[in-house]
C-alpha positions in Angstrom: 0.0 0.0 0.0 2.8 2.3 0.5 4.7 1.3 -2.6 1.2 2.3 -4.3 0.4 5.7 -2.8 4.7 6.9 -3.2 4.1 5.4 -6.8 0.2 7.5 -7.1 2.2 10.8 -6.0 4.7 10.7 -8.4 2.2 10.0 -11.2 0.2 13.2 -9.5 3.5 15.2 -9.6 4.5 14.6 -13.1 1.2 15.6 -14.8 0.9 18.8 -12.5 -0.2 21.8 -13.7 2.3 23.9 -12.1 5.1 22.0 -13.9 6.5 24.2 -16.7 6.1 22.5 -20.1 6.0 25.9 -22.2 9.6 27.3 -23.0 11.4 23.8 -24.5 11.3 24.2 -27.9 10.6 27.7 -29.9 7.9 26.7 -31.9 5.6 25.7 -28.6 5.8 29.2 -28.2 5.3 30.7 -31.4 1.9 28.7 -31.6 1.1 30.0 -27.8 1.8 33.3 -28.9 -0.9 33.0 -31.8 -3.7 33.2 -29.4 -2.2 35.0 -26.6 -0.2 37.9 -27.9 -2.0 41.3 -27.6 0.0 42.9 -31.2 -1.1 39.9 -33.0 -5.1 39.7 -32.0 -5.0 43.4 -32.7 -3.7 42.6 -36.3 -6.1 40.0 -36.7 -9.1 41.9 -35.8 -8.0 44.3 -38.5 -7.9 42.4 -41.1 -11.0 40.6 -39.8 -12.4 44.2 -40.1 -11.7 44.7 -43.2 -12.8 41.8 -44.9 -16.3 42.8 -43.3 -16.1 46.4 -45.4 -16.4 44.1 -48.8 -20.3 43.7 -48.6 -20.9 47.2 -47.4 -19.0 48.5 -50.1 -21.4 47.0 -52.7 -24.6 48.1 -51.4 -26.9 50.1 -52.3 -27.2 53.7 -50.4 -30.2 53.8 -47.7 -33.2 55.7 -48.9 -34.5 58.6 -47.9 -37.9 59.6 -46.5 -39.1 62.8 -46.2 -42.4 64.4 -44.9 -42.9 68.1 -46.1 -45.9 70.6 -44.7 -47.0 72.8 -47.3 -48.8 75.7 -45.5 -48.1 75.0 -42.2 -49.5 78.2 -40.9 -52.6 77.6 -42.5 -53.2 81.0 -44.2 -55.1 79.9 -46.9 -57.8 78.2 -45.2 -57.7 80.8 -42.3 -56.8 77.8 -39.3 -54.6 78.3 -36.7 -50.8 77.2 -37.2 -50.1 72.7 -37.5 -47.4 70.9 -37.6 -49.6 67.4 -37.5 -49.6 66.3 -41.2 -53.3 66.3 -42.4 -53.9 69.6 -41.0 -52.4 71.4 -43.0 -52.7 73.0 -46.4 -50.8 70.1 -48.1 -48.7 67.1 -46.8 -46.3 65.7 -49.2 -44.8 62.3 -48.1 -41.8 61.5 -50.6 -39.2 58.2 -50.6 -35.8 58.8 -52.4 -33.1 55.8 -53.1 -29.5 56.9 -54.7 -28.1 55.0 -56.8 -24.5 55.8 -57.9 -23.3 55.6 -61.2 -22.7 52.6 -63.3 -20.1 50.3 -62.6 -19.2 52.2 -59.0 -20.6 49.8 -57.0 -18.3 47.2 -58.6 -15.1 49.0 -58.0 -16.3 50.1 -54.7 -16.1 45.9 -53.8 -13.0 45.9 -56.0 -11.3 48.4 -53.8 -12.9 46.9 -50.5 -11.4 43.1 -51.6 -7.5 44.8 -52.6 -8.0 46.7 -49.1 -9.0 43.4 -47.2 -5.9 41.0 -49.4 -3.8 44.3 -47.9 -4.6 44.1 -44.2 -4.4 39.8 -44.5 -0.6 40.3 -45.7 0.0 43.3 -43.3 -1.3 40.8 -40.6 1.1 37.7 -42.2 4.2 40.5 -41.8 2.9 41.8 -37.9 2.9 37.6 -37.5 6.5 37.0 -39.4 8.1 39.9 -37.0 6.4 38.7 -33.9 7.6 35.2 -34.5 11.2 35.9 -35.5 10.8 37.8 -31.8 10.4 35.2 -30.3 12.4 32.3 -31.9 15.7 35.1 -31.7 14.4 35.5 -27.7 14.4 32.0 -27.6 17.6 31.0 -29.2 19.6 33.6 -26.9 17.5 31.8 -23.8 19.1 29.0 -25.1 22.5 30.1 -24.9 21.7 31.4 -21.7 20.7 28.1 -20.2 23.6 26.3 -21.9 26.7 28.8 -20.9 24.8 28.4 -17.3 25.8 24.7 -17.8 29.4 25.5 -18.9 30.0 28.0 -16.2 28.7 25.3 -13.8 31.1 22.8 -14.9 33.9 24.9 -15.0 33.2 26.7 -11.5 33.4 22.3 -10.5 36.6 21.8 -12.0 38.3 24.7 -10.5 37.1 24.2 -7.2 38.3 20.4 -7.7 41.6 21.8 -8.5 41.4 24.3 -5.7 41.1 21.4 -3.7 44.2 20.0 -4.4 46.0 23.0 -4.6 45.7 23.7 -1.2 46.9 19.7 -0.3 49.5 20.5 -2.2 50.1 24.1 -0.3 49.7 22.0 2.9 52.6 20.0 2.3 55.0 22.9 0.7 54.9 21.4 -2.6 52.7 24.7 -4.1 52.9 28.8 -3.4 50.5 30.5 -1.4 50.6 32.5 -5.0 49.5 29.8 -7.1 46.4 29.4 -4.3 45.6 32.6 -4.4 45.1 32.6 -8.4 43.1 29.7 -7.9 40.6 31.2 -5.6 40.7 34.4 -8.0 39.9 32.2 -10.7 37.1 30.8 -8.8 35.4 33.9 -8.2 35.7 35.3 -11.4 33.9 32.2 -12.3 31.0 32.7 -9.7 30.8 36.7 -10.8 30.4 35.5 -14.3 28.1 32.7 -13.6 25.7 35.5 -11.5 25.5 37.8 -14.8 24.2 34.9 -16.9 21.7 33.7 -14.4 20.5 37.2 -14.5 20.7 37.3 -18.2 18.7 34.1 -18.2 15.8 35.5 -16.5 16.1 38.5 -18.1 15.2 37.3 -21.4 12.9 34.5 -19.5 11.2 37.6 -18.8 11.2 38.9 -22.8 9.7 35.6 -24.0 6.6 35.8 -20.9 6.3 39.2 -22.3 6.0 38.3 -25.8 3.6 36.0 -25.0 1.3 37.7 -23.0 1.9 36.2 -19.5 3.5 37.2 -16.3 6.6 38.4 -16.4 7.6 35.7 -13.5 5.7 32.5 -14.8 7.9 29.7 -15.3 9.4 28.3 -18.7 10.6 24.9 -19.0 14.6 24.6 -19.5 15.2 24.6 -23.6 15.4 21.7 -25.1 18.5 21.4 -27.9 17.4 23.0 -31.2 17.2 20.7 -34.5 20.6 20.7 -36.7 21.5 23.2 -38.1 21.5 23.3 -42.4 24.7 22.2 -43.9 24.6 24.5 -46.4 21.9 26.8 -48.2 20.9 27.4 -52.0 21.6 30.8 -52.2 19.8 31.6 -55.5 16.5 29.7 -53.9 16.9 31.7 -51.0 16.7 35.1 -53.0 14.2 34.0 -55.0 12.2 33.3 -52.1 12.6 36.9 -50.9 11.6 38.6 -53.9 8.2 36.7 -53.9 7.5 35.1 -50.6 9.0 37.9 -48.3 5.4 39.3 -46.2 6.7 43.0 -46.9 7.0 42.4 -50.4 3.6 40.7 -50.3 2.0 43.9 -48.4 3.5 46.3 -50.9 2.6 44.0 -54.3 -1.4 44.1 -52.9 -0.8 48.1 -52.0 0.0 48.4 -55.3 -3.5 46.5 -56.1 -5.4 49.1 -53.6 -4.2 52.0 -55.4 -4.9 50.7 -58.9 -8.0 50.1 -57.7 -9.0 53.4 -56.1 -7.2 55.1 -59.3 -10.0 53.7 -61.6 -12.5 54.6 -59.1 -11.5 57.7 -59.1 -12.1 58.3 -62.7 -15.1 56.5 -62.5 -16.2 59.2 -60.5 -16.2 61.6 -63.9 -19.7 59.9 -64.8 -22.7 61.6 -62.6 -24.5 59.7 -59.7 -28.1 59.3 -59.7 -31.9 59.1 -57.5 -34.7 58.1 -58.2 -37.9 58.8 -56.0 -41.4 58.9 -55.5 -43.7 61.5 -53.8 -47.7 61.0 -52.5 -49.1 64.8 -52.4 -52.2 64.8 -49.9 -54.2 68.3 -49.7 -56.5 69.5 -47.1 -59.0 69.8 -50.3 -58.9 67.7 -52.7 -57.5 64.2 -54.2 -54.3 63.4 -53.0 -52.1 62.7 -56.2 -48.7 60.9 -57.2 -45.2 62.2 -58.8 -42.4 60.5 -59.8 -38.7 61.9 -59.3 -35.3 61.5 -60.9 -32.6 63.4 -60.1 -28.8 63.5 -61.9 -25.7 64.6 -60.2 -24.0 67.5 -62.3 -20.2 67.1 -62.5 -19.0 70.8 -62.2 -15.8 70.6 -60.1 -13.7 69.7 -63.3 -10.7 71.3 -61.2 -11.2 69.2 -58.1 -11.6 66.0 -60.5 -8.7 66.0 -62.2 -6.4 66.8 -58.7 -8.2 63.7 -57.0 -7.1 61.8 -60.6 -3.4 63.3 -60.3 -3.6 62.3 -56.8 -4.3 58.7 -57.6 -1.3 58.4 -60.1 0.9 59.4 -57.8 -0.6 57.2 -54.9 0.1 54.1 -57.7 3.4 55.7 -58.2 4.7 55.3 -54.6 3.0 52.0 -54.3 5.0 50.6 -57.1 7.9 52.2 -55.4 7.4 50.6 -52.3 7.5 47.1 -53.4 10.5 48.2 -55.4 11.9 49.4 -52.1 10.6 46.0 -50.2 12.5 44.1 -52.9 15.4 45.5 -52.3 15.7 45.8 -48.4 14.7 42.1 -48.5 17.6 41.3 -50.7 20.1 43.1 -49.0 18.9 41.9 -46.0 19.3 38.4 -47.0 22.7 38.8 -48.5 24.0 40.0 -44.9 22.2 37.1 -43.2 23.2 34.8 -45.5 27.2 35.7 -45.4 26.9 35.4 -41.7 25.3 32.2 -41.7 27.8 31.1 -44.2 30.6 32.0 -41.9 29.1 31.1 -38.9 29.1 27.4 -39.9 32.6 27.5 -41.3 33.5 28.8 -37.4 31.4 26.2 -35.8 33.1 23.7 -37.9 36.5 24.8 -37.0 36.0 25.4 -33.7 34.3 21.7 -33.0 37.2 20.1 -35.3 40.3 21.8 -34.1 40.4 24.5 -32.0 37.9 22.5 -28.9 39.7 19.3 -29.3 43.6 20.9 -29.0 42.1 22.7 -25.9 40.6 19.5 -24.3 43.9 17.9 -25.2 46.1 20.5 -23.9 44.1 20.6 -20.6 44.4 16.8 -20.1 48.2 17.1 -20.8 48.0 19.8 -18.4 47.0 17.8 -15.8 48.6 15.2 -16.2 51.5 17.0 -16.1 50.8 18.9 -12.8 50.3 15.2 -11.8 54.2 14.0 -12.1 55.3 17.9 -11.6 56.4 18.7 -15.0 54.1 22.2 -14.7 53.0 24.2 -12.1 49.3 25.2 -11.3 49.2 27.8 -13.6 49.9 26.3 -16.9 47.1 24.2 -15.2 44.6 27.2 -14.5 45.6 28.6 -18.2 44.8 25.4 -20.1 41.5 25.2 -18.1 40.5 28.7 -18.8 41.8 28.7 -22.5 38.9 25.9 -22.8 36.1 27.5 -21.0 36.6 30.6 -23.4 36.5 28.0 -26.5 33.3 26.5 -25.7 32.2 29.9 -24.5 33.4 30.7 -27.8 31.5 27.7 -29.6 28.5 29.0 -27.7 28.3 32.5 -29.2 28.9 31.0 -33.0 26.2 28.6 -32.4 24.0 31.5 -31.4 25.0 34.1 -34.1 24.3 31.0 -36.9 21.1 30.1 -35.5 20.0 33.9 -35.6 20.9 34.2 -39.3 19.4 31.3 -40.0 16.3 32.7 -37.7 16.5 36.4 -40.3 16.6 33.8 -43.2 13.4 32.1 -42.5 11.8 35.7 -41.8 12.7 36.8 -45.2 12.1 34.4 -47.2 8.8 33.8 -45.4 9.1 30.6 -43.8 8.0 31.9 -40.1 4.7 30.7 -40.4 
């Protein structure tokens, strides 16, 4: 029975709510951020929003009704002042629909659709930024968590050598110089293990932010990140960018928008219409029936043809625009590229060459301290020399996996 409760409460601990799953792996985030991040349900109301103005847009105007008093003082019929129709010299009751000019209501929805396709790609590029946030948050949490680890093991090490550097001080085999380096060392070691602890829960911190939580809720430690990409196609990559990239998306359906509001705009030469109909009911008499039409006259010829210059220009800057997006997105690339490039030929020299002669040298290091053939600080030199190479590893991990990050951003693979 005991066996079964201890066994019961472990169960119950493991699938505790309180145990921080969120915070392994980027993408767990990324899809938690999709319902929980304030910037991005702002975005996606938008372009909610505007796909709602496209059957607006087409619709008729709302008619008009209109009751009008003739006589209201009654001095015809010699009655005091009304304002109640009927009793008054006349009431006219009239009903008035307008009805814009042919083919405006069509390129009122054609504008409303380029406008919505425009705020679904401006949403797609508020998304793309938001989730290259918080894979680059994630990636440096990373190397947060794992330079923790390396600090941790190297603080060990020292302190294991500390230890027998004062054994060997007890017995006048070592200077109280080479035991006070030592212990330097080892502080050092703790001052730079308190700065990335803090860094750690500084950019814990970031990622709660970015998701919409409390800044103190707990994230699981980060699991190891899939491989990284030998090598990339370069000309697939730019390719990528000049059609896939979600600012050159937004700017190529901008350019849509205006073209669209351009040719409603000289739509707007032709006149606009109404058509109505009007019951006339007299204090005396028959009431009787008219029938109203009504044509807008298109004076303003000066006004007209700065709203059409206007709209050349707005097509103009559109077209720029992409042109601009293109080219940011390009040169972007080629920077992020290049680093990715040369952040893999680091990693691979400094996993190859550099890491093993360090580990090798620190072995023969000790081993050497072990017969007496060195003293404690060739030791503490070979020891740090190999801290600063994985350190070193670390960072050229980090900096590869954050081109690779700006990469998928451009080319429009954050999805």
């Amino acid at each position: 029975m005991v066996a079964l409760t201890l066994g019961s409460g472990s169960a119950w601990t493991q699938g505790s709510p309180d145990t921080p799953t969120l915070g392994s792996s980027p993408q767990a985030l990324i899809e938690y951020a999709r319902h929980s991040n304030p910037g991005f349900a702002a975005a996606r109301a938008e372009a909610s929003a505007a796909q709602e103005r496209v059957t607006p847009a087409g619709a008729l105007p709302d008619p008009t009704f209109e009751v009008e008093l003739m006589d209201a003082t009654n001095t015809m019929s010699g009655r005091s002042a009304s304002l109640l129709p009927g009793q008054v010299g006349e009431t006219r009751y009239r009903i008035t629909q307008p009805l814009p000019g042919w083919g405006k209501r069509e390129l009122a929805v054609k504008a409303a659709e380029a406008q919505a396709t425009q705020a679904d790609a401006m949403r797609d590029t508020s998304w793309a930024e938001l989730a290259a946030k918080i894979e680059t948050l994630w990636l440096r949490y990373y190397a947060a968590d794992r330079e923790l680890v390396l600090n941790r093991e190297g603080l060990t090490l020292l302190k294991s050598l500390e230890e027998l550097s004062l054994a060997r001080y007890e017995l006048g085999l070592l200077p109280q110089q080479a035991v006070l380096r030592m212990q330097r060392e080892i502080t050092a070691q703790r001052l730079a293990l308190v700065e990335v602890e803090q860094r750690r829960k500084g950019l814990a911190a970031g990622l709660n932010g970015l998701l919409g939580r409390a800044h103190d809720a707990p994230l699981a430690a980060p699991a190891n990140p899939a491989p990284l990409p030998e090598q990339l196609e370069a000309g697939a990559l730019f390719e990528a960018a000049a059609s896939a990239n979600p600012e050159v998306n937004a700017a190529t359906y901008g350019i849509d928008v205006a073209r669209a509001e351009r040719e409603r705009t000289y739509q707007d030469r032709l006149p606009d219409f109404a058509v109505g109909v009007r019951n006339n009911r007299p204090d005396e008499g028959k009431s009787s029936w008219d029938v109203m039409f009504e044509v807008m006259i298109p004076l303003q010829q000066s006004s007209r043809r700065a709203k059409e210059r206007e709209a050349e220009y707005m097509l103009m800057a559109a077209e720029a625009r992409r042109e601009d997006a293109k080219a940011r997105a390009s040169g972007e690339l080629g920077i992020a590229w290049s680093m990715y490039a040369q952040g893999r030929e680091t990693l691979r020299l400094l996993e190859h060459t550099l890491l093993p002669q360090a580990q090798a040298t620190r072995d023969a290091s000790q081993a050497a301290l072990s017969s007496g053939k060195v003293d404690f600080d060739s030791v503490i030199e070979a020891e740090r020399q190999l801290i600063d190479i994985r350190t070193q590893r670390l960072k050229a991990e980090l900096d590869t996996r954050l081109a690779l990050t700006e990469i998928k951003k451009l080319t429009g693979d954050l999805k």
